[in-house]
N, C-alpha and C positions, 0 to 999 in steps of 0.2 A: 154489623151495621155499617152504614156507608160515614163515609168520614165525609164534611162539610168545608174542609179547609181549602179554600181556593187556593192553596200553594201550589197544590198539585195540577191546575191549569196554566201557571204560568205569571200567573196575575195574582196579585192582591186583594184585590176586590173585585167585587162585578162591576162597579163604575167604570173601572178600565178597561173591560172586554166591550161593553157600549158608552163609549164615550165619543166615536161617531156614529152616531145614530138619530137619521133625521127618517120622518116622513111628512106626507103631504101632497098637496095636489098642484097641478099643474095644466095647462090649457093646450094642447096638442092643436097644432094647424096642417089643414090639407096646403098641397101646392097650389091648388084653387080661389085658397081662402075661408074653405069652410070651418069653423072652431070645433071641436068635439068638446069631452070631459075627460078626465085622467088623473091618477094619483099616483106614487112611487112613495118606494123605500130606499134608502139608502142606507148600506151596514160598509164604514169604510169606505175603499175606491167602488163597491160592485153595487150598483145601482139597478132594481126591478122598477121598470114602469106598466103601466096597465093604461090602457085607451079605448074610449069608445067615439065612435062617429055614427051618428043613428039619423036615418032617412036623407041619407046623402044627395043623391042625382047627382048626377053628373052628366058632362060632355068632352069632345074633345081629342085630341091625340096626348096632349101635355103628361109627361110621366109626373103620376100622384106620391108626393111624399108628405111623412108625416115630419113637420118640424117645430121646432121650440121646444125640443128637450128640454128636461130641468138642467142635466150635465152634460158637460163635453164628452162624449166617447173616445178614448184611449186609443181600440182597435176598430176593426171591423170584425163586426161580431152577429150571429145569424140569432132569429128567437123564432114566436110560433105566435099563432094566429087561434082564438080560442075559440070566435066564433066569424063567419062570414057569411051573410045572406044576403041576395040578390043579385051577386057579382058575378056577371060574365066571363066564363074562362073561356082562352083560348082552346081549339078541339084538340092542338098536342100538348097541352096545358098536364103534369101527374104532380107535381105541387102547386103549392105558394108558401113563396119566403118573405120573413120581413129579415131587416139585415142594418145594424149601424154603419155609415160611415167615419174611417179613423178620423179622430180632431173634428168631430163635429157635430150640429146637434139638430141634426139630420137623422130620419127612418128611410131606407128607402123599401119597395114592398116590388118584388116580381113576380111571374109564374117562371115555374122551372119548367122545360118543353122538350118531350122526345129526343126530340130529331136538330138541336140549334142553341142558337142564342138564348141564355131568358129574356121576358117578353115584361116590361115595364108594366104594373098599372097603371091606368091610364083614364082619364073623365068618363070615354066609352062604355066601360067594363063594369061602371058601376050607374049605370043611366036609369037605372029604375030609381024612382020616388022614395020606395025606404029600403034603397043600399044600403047595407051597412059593414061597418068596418068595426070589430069588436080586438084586440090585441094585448100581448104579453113579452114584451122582452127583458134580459137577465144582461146587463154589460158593464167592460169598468170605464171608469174615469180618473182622469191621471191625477 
């Protein structure tokens, strides 16, 4: 039969294995000004947030970031994108990344491209009436 004695984790109790442990929500902004909706987890320094931006439009050349993280990001750290409808890719476009900035509480979001440069989003890219921007990233903070 399994033994129950948390000694063998390390820990004494389960309070001390979650004794950081927040969640909640938070309010994501485009570089535009647009607000979405969003929630996180936080277990320790490594923080999941989740974001939705729904019937965007846009214009523009201005690279699109999402900012007002709940936390500081640590590193620069890559995540994934869960859903995206109506977003224009460029034609050498074979990703898109989203990606923290170290010390900052900054998203930035690119396409990855063939042949170059990655290629910022941008107001352009998501000019239809219900762009949307649906996301997931996993990063630490110090």
């Amino acid at each position: 039969s399994a033994n129950a004695d948390s000694s063998a984790t390390g820990a004494s109790t389960t309070s001390e294995l979650l004794d950081d442990y927040e969640e909640g929500t938070w309010t994501p902004v485009l570089t535009d000004g647009k607000t979405g909706s969003g929630n996180y987890v936080k277990i320790g320094r490594l923080v999941t947030v989740n974001f939705l931006f729904a019937n965007i439009g846009g214009s523009g050349s201005t690279a699109q970031r999402v900012t007002a993280l709940p936390f500081t990001s640590y590193t620069q750290n890559g995540g994934s994108y869960s859903e995206i409808y109506k977003v224009e890719f460029p034609s050498n476009a074979v990703d898109f990344i989203l990606f923290t900035y170290a010390g900052s509480t900054t998203l930035g979001m690119t396409f990855q491209v063939s042949d170059g440069i990655p290629i910022a989003l941008t107001g352009s890219h998501v000019d239809h009436s219900s762009s949307t921007l649906n996301g997931t990233i996993t990063y630490q903070t110090s």
